[in-house]
N, C-alpha and C positions, 0 to 999 in steps of 0.2 A: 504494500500500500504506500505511493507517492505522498510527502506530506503537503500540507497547503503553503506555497509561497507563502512565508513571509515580508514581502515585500507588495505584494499583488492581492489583495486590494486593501488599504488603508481605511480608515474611517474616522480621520481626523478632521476630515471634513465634508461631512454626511448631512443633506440637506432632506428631509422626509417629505415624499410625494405620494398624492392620491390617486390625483387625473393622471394619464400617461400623456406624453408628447403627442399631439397629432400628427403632424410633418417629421419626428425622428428622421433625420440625414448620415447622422455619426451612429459610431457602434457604441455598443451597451453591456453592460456585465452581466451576464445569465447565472443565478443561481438556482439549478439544477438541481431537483430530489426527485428520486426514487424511493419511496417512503423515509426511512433517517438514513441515507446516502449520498452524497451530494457527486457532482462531475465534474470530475477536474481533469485537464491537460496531463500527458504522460508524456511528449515528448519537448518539441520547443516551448520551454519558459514550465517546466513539470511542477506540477501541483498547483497551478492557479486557475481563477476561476476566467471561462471560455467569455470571450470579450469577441461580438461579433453584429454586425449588422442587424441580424433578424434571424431569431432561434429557429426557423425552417432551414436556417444553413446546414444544420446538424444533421435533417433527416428524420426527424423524431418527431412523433405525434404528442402534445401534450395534454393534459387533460384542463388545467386551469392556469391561469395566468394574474399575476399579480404586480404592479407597478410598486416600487419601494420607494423610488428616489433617486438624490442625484450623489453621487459619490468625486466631489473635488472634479466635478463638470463633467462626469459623465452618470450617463441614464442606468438604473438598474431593475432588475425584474425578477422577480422568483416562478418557478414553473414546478408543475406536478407532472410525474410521468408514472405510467402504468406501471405495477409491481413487474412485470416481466419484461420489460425495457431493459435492451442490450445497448451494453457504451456504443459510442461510434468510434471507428478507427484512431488510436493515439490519445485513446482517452480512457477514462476507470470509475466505477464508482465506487469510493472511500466511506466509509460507517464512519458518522460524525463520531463517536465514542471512539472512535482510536482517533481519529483526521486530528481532533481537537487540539491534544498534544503538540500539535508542529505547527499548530496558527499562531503566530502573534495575538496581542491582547484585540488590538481594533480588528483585526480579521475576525476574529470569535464574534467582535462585538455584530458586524456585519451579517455574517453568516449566521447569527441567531436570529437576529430579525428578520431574513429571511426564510426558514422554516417555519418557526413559528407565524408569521405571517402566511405562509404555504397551510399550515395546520389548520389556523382559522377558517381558511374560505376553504378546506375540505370538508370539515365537519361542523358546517352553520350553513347546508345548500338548503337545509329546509327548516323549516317554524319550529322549536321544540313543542310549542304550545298547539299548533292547531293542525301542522303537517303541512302548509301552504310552503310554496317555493317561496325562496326568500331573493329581496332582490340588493344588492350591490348602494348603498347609498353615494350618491355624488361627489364629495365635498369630504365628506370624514370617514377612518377605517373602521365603517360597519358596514350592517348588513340589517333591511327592513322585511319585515312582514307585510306584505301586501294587503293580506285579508285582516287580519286582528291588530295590527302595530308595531308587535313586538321588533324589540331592538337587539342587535345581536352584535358586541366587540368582540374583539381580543383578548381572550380568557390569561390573567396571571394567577399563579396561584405562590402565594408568600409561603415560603421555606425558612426556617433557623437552621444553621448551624454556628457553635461554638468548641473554642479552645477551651478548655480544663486545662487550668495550672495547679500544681500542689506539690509547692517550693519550687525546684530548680526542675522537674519533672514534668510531660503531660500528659495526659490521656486521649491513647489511642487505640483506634477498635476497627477491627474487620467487620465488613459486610462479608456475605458468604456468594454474592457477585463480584467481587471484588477482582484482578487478576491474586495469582498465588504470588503469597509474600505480603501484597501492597496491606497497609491500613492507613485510616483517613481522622475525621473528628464526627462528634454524633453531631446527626442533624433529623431534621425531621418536619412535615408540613402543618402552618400552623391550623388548630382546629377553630370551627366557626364561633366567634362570639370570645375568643380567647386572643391576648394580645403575645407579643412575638418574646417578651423576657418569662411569660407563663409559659409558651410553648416550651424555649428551653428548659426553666425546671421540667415539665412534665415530659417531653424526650428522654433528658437525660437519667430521669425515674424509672423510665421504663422499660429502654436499651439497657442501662450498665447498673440499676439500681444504688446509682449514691446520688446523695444531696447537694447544690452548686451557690454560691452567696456570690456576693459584689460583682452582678454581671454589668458590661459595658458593650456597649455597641460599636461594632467596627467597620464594618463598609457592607454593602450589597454589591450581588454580583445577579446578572439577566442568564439564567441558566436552562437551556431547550429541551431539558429531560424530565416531561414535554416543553413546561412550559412556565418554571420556576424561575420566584423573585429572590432567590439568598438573600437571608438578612445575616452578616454574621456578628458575631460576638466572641469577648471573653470570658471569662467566670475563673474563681474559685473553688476549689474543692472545700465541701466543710463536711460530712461525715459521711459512711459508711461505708460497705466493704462491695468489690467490684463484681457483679452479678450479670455477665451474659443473658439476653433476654431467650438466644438461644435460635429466634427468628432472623431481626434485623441486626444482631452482631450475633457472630458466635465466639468473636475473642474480643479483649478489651485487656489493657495492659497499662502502666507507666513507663514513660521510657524518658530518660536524659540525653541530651545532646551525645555524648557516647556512644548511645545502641541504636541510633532510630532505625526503622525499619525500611521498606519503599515505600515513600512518600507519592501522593498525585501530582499530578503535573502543574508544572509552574502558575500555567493559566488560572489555576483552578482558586475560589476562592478560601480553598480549606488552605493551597500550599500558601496563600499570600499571610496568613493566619498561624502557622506554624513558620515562616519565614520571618515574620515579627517576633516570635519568641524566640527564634534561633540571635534575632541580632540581639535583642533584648539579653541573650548570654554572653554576649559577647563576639560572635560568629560572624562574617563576612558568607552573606549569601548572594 
């Protein structure tokens, strides 16, 4: 699996669009899925995303099509393509879940919005409420009910995760998805009616059965699996003993700058999270 240029496409200056061009003259960045697979170039310029006049160049029938925007003056678009859609010659389709690793941060930032963007206008074609095709709103990213009203956006759904410190130590736990080796920090999606420093305690109750006090907030990360807001944070440890939930961890440990384990990839808002406590020991990361 080719990784995604780093260099191709930035998003440092990313202007968000609704309407698409009507005269488009110049070429445009096509983000390309196949359910969570995206298509990237294999040969000249490998691993970036396919920059071309009009995605019929490809050959490829798509199923939906979505305008994003403009990316530092050029036009972008996301496309759905059938589950059995084969690359075209000098090209691959990469599983965002590995691809992600080898994007830079503004490329992730990019290519998140466009899946999830793809996501949306696959599964909002019809009314939950009444079953009416729904139709495309003009002006802003929804989607209307024809018959009854209903309004349909961009589904987010807000995520915690947090670091556990306790002393120079922190708490790290495998999922049993995980690859072999890797462990990460608990996180988990927050429940309705419940705010995001509750969610933590009650995560972290529930996966590793201990107690967490002086939590703080540390940054959010737009995360596409599917369609998560990371909110993350720190905390302390304040009592009990480490209890595997045995579903969503089946290991949970302490570990010191000494032993750490395989960590997630740089991008990731967990590693930016353990990369602060690493300098925080003293560490050049």
């Amino acid at each position: 699996m080719t990784p995604i240029n780093r260099e191709n496409p930035v998003c440092s200056e990313f202007i968000i669009g609704i309407e698409p061009p009507a005269d488009r003259k110049e070429k445009a960045f096509w983000f390309i899925f196949r359910g969570r697979e995206i298509l990237l170039k294999l040969n000249k310029n490998p691993g970036a995303i396919p920059k071309l006049g009009d995605f019929g160049e490809l050959g490829l029938s798509g199923i939906r099509e979505q305008y994003l925007g403009m990316l530092e003056g050029t036009h972008c678009y996301s496309v759905e393509l059938a589950e059995n859609t084969q690359p075209p010659e000098g090209m691959e389709f990469a599983d965002l879940r590995q691809a992600y690793s080898g994007m830079s941060e503004k490329s992730f930032a990019l290519v998140n919005k466009a899946v999830q963007i793809m996501e949306w206008d696959r599964t909002n074609q019809y009314c939950s409420r009444c079953g009416t095709k729904t139709a495309q709103k003009p002006s802003e990213r929804g989607k209307e009910c024809p018959d009854c009203g209903e309004l349909f956006y961009p589904r987010i759904s807000p995520a915690v995760i947090v670091l556990i410190r306790k002393g120079h130590e922190i708490l790290l736990a495998r999922s049993p998805n995980f690859p072999t080796g890797r462990y990460g920090l608990i996180a988990g999606f927050v429940e309705p009616g419940e705010s995001a420093e509750a969610a933590v305690i009650r995560e972290t109750r529930e996966e590793v059965g201990i107690k967490v006090k002086n939590i703080n907030y540390f940054g959010t990360q737009a995360w596409p699996f599917p369609n998560s807001l990371m909110i993350g944070f720190t905390a302390e440890y304040d009592s009990g003993e480490i209890q595997p939930d045995g579903f969503e961890i089946e290991d949970a440990q302490w570990f010191s700058v000494e032993n750490l384990p395989d960590l997630p990839g740089k991008i990731s808002i967990a590693r930016k999270l353990i990369d602060h406590f690493l300098k925080e020991e003293g560490l050049e990361v």
